[in-house]
N, C-alpha and C positions, 0 to 999 in steps of 0.2 A: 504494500500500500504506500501510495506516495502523499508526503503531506501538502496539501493543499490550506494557502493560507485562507482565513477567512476576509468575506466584503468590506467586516469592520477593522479589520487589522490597524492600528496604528504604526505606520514609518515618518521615518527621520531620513534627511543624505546627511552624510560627513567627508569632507574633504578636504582631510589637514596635510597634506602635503601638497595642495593647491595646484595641481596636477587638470586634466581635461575633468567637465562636468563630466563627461560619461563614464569616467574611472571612481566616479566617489560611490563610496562603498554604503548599503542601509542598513541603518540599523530599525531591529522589530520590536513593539512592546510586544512580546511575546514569549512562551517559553523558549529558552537557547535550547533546548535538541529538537523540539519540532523545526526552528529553524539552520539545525545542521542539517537537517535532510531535506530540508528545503535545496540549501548550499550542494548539497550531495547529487541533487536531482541534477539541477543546471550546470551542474559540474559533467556530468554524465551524459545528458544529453551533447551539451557542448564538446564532447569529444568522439564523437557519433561520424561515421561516415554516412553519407547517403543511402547506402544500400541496408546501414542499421538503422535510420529514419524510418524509412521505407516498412521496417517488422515491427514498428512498434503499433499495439491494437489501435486503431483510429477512435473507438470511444474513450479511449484512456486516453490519446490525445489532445482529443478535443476537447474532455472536461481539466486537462492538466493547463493547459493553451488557456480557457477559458479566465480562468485560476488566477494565469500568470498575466492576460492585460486587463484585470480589473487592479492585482498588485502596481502595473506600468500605468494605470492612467495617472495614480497615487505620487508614483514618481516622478512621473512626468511634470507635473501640476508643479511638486518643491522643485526642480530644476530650474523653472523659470522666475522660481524667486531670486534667484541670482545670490547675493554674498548674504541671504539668508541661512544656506545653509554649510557654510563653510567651517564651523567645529560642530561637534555633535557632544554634550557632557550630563545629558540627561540619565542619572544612574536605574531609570525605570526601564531604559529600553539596551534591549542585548546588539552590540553591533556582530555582525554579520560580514562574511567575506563575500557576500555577493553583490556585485557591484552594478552602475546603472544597467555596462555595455552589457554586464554578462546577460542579464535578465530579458533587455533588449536582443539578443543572439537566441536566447533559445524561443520566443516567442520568435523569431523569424525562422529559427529551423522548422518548427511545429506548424509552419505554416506553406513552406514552399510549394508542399503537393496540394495543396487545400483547392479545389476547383469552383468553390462558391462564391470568391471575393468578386468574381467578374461572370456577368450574366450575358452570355454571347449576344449579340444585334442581329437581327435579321439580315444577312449581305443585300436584301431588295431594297428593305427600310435605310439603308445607310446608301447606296445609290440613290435613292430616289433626291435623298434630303442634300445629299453634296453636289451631285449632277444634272439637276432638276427631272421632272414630272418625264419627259421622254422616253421611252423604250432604249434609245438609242443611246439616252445622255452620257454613259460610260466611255460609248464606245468613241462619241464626236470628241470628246474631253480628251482624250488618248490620243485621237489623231490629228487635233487640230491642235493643242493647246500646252498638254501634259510637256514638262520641260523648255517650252519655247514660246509661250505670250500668255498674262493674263488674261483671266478669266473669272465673269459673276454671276452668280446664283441669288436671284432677288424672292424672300420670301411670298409667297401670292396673296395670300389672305392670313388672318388670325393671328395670333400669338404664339411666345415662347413655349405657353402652359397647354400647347394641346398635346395631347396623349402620344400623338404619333411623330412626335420632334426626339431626335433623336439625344437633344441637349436637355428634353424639356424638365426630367427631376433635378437633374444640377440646377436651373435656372431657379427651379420653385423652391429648392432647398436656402437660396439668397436671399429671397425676400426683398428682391428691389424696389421697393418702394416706394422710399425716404428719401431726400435731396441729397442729403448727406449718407451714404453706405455706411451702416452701424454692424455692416459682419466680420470686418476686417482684422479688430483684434481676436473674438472668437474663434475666426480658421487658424489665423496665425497662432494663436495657445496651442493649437492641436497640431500644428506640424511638428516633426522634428526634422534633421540635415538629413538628405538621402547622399549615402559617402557616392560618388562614382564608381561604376564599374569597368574598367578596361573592356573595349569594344569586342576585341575576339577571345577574352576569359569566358570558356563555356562549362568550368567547375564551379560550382555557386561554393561549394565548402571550400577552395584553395581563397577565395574573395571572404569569402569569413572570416578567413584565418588573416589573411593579410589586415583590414579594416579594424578586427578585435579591439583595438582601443579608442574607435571612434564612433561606431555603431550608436548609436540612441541618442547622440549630441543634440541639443535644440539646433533651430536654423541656423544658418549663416550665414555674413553678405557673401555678396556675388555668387556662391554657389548655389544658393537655395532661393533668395531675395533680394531686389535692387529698388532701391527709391530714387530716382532722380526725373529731371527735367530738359526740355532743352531750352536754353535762353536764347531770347530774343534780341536784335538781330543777328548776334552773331553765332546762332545754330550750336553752340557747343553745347555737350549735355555737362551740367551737375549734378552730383551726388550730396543727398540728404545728410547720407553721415558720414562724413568727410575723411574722419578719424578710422573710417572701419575698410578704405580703400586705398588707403596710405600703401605705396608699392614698395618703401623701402621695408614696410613689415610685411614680415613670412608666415606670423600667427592668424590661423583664424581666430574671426573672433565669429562667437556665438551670440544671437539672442537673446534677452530677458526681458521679462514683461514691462520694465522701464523702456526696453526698445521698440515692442511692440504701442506701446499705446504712442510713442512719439510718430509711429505711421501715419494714424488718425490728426496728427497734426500736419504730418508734412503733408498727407492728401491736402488739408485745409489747406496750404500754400501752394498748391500749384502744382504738387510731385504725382509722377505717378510709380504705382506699386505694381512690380513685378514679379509674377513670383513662377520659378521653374521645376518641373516636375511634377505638374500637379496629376499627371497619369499613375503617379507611385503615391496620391494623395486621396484620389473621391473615386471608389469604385466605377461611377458614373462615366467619367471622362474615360478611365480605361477603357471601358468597354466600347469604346467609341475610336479609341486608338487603335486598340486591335482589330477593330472592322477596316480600317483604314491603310494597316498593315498588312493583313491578310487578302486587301482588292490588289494592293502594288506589289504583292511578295515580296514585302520586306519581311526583317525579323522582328522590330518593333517600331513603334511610330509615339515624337516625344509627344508632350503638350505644355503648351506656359498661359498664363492665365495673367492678364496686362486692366489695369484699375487706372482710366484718368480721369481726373478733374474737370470740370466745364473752360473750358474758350485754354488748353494749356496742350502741349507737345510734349511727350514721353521722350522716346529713343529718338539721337538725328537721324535724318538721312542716312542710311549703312544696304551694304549687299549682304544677304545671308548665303551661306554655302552648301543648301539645300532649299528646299519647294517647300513653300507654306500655305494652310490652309486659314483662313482669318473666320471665325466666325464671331459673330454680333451679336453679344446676347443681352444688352441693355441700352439704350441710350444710341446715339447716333455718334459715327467717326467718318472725318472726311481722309481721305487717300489719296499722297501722288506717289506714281508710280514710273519710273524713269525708263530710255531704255537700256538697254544692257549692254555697257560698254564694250563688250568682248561675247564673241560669237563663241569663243571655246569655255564650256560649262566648267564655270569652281568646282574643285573636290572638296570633298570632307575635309576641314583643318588646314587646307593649304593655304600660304600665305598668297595676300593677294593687294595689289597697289593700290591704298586708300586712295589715292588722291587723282586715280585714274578712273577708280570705281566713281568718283562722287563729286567729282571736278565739274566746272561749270560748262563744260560741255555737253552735262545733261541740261538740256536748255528746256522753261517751260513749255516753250512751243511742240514740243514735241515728247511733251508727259502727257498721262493719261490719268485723271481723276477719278475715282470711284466715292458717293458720299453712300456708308454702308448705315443701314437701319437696322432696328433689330429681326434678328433670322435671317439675313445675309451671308453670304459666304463669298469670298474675297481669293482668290488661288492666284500665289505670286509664283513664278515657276522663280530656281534658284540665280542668283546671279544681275538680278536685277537692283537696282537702287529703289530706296521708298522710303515713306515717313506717314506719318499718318498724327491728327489734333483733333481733339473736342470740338464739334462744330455747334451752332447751334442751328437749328433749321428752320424756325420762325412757328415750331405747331405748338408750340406751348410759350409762354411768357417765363416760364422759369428756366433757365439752364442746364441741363442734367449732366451727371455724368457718365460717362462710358466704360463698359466693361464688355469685354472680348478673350475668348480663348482662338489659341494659334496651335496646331497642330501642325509640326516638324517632320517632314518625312525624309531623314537623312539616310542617303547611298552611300556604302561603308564599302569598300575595296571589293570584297566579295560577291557583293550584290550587282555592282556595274557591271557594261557587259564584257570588260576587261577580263574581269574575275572570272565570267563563264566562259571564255576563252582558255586560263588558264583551266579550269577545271575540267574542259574538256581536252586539253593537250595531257592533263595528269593521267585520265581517267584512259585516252588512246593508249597512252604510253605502257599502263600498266597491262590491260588487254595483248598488247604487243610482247610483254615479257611473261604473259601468260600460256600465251600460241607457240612460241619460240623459243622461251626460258632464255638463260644468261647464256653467255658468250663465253666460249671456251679460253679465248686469248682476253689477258686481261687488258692488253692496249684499247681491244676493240669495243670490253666494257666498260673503257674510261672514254673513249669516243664516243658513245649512245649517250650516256650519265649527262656529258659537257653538253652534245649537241640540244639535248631535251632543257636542260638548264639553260642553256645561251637563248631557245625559241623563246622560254618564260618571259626572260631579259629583253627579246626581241617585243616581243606581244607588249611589254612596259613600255618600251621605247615609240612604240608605234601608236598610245593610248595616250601618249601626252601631247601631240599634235592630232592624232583623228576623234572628231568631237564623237563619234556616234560609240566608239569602246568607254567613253566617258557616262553615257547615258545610264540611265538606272535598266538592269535587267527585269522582264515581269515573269521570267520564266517559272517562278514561285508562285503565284498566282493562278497557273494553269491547272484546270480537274483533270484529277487520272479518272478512271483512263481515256486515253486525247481523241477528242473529236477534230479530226480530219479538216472538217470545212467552219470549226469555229475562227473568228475572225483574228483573235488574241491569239493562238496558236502560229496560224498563216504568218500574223506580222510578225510574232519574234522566229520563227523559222528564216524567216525571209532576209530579217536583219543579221539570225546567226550567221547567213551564207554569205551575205554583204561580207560579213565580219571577217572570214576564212577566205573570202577571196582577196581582201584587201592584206591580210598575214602573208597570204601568197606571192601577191606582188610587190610587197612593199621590204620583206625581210632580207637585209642585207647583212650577210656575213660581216665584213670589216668594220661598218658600223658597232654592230654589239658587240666584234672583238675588241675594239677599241676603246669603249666605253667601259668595259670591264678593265683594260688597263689603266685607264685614267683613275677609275675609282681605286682599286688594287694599289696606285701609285701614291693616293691621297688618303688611301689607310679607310677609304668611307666605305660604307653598306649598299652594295648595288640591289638588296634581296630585300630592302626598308619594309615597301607597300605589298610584301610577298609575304612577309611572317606568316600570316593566317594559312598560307598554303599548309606548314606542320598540321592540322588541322585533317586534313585530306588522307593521312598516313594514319595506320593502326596502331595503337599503342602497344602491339605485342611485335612491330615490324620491327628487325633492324634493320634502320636507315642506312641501309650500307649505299644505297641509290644518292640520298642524299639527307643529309641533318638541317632542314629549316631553323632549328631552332639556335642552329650557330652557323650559318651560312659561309659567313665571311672566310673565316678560319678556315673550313674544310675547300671552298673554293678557291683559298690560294695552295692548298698544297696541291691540287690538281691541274692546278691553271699551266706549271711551267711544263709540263707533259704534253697537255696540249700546246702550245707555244712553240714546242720544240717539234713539236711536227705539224705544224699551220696549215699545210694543204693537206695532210687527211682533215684534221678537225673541220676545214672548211668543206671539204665533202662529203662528213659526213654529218655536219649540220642542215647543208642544201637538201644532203636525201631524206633523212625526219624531216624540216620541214616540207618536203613534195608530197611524200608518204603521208602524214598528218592531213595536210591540208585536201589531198584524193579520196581520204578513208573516212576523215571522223564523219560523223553523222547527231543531226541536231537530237535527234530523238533516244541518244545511246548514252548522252550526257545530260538527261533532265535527269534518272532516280537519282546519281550524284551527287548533284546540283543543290536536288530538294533535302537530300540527307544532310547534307552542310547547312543549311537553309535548317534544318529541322533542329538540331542543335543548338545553335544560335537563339531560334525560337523559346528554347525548352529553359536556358540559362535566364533571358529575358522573363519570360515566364513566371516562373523560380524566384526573381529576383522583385517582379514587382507584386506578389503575391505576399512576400516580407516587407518590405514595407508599406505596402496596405495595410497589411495586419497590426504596422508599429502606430500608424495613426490613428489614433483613437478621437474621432470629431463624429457629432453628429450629423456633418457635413456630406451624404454621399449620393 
């Protein structure tokens, strides 16, 4: 029998070595051995592999889970009293070695597989509501717009609050009603920081383990929260708390309800409230995320949720480096939208020239304005300039403010159709040493190794200059098993072969040998945007073919072999590439595809299933 604390329990935090909130340790008024095995429990769980989560009984689960975030809302709540609770010397209550993060850890192990936090969407009702009323609206959206021009979706009739909006219990959970939004410090008590998780980490317990001392922290600026403005005329944004964005400091700083209620002031001046992740925050929104990532075959899709003021400007003008979905859920925002300096599509994360991006050669005359009301929907494909301000529209004498969530749907290396190039060159490759096995002479199996490594290299080199390897692949998005003459099949079929004809023509031997030596020379990673390839190999392979996950290293001890005999390696790079580019077939590399793709899913999943669970708001 596991002790289960009780509803009424009384705790305390104590954090006298003034260390991160999340490390201070509680103490219970309670007996000390029912709360050593309290200690005992999340001791035990917390050192749980998955596949021992996975055996524990689900009712015993779920009443121990239940147990444990009635103990976190308790805690939660003293956190944000801030240097309230910084000694603990009350000789009524026993202190305890469990600490915030630990408690916050096992309420997220107990929860990764839990499939109730998020109530699927209907894929018709979330088409209908993003795409408009059409039969068709998916599919024009995809060929006229998706990646290359905005696009809006103007609500027809009625309000937020009808049953078949797909935003509509978030909306009604707000209660926008007031001139002034009185829910702001309420959601914000009930957030805590969601840490980051590395893009192609698809172990949720290796992300525990790393995180373990930050898990359960209240929010934080910029990762979780941003208050600023942009000033007028000269367009630069400010920040609210000036102190908390200071770049010469490396500490986060957290939240406390002194910070929270100064929101509600800074909204009064003019700021607007930003707040990111709110898909790992209101059940609602996820389930709206994941419909949205499921149409694109992504693995997941973010969402931020943006609070402004009446007649004031949030974020300046900026390009994002992904496709945004804008929906309107209170209040009216006016929209310019620029065009896109540069015809070749931003990647995730890559740097990109502010001042080329957002320079006055985005001229008005050739912006495009959108004024969004509520139940709008706003799709800025990536890459474009925009801004958006509190308009007022003359239907009311009062001013309101505006509130809008944006949903991110960011292309991660894997997902572009870069990535399904490589993973269909993996996937030939391995079929190839399936049919034929290895190579008796070992020269000839250091020439296959290099030549299949150099095309990767190639297919990278080719993806930075050809805009359409850049594009997001939808290949995830397709139903097995494939119909023939669906229209989403036909096009990305159509664009793979684009794709493999263009590797064909375009793959030059001395180029990739060359670029390898310059980097080889400058000590750099030619394999950077390839990592997640390790990902593709069985964890019971030896990589004798190749180690992704130390690339560098292994590629120069092979590199002077090939060097040393430059016209084999070069013919036998041109033959994999002819062979590859004759053989592969679109339809031999989708289960691949979607099994990487499925992974991905399962870690996101996993991950935002725990922190749902951490947030405890009546907000869902």
């Amino acid at each position: 029998m596991v002790y289960v604390p009780a509803s009424s329990i009384v705790v305390s935090l104590c954090n006298e070595d003034q260390r991160s909130v999340a490390c201070a340790r509680i103490a219970f008024k309670e007996d000390g051995h029912a709360v050593s095995i309290l200690h005992a429990a999340i001791t035990l769980l917390n050192t749980c592999n998955e596949e021992q989560l996975e055996k524990i009984p689900w009712k015993l689960s779920q009443k121990f889970l239940v147990s444990l975030k009635t103990l976190w809302e308790k805690v939660h709540d003293l956190m944000l009293l801030g240097n309230a609770w910084s000694s603990c010397r009350d000789r009524d209550l026993n202190m305890s070695n469990v600490t915030v993060n630990s408690l916050a850890e096992s309420i997220f192990r107990l929860s990764i597989k839990d499939s109730e936090f998020v109530i699927p969407l209907p894929s018709v009702l979330v088409d209908r509501v993003i795409f408009g009323l059409s039969d068709l609206g998916f599919e024009n959206f995809m060929l006229h717009h998706w990646e290359s021009s905005p696009s809006l979706v103007r609500r027809l009739s009625g309000s937020l609050t009808e049953e078949n909006d797909i935003l509509s219990s978030f909306a009604q959970s707000l209660n926008c009603k007031e001139p002034c939004p009185t829910f702001v410090a309420s959601i914000l008590q009930s957030f805590i920081s969601c840490v980051p998780i590395a893009s192609d980490e698809l172990n949720i317990i290796s992300f525990l383990e790393e995180v373990r001392g930050e898990l359960g922290c209240p929010i934080i600026y910029e990762q979780d929260i941003r208050v600023l403005r942009t000033e007028q005329p000269s367009k630069e944004e400010v920040h609210f708390f000036q102190k908390k964005v200071d770049p010469c400091c490396f500490k986060k700083l957290a939240f406390n309800n002194v910070d929270i209620m100064k929101c509600e002031e800074a909204f009064k001046e003019g700021y607007t409230i930003a707040l990111r992740g709110v898909e790992f925050r209101f059940a609602s929104i996820a389930a709206v995320a994941d419909a949205l990532a499921s149409l694109f075959g992504q693995p997941s899709v973010g969402a931020n949720i943006y609070l402004t003021p009446p007649n004031s400007q949030g974020l300046a003008r900026h390009c994002d480096d992904h496709c945004v979905f804008v929906c309107q859920l209170f209040g009216t925002k006016q929209w310019t939208i620029y065009p896109r300096p540069n015809l070749q599509l931003p990647r995730l994360y890559d740097p990109f020239d502010r001042e080329h991006c957002l320079g006055e050669q985005n001229s008005l005359a050739e912006c495009r304005k959108f004024l969004l009301r509520e139940g709008d929907i706003l799709y800025i494909p990536r890459g474009f300039p925009h801004e958006a301000c509190t308009h007022d529209d003359g239907s009311s004498d009062l001013a309101r403010f505006s509130l809008h969530v944006t949903f991110g749907v960011e292309v991660e290396p894997p997902f572009e159709w870069e990535g399904f190039a490589h993973v269909a060159l993996h996937r030939w490759y391995k079929t190839q040493k399936q049919l034929h096995g290895a190579s008796v002479e070992p020269l000839s199996g250091i020439l296959d190794l290099m030549s299949v490594t150099l095309l990767h290299l190639m297919i990278e080199l080719i993806g930075a200059s050809d805009s359409t390897l850049r594009k997001a692949s939808l290949v995830g998005a397709l139903v097995l098993p494939l119909e023939i003459d669906d229209w989403l099949y036909l096009n990305q079929k159509t664009t793979f072969n684009h794709i493999i004809d263009q590797i064909n023509k375009a793959s030059m031997f001395l180029e990739v040998f060359r670029s390898v030596e310059l980097a080889i020379g400058k000590n750099e990673d030619p394999f950077r945007r390839m990592r997640w390839l390790r990902l593709l190999y069985q964890e019971t392979e030896t990589i004798q073919e190749h180690d992704w996950n130390v690339p560098l290293g292994e590629f120069k001890n092979l590199f002077p072999s090939c060097a040393q005999h430059k016209d084999m390696t070069e013919a036998a790079f041109m033959q994999v590439k002819s062979k590859f580019c004759d053989e592969v077939l679109f339809e031999d590399v989708i289960d691949g595809y979607k099994l990487l793709l499925e992974k991905y899913k399962k870690a996101r999943k996993q991950y935002m299933n725990g922190m749902l669970s951490l947030h405890c708001s009546g907000f869902r």
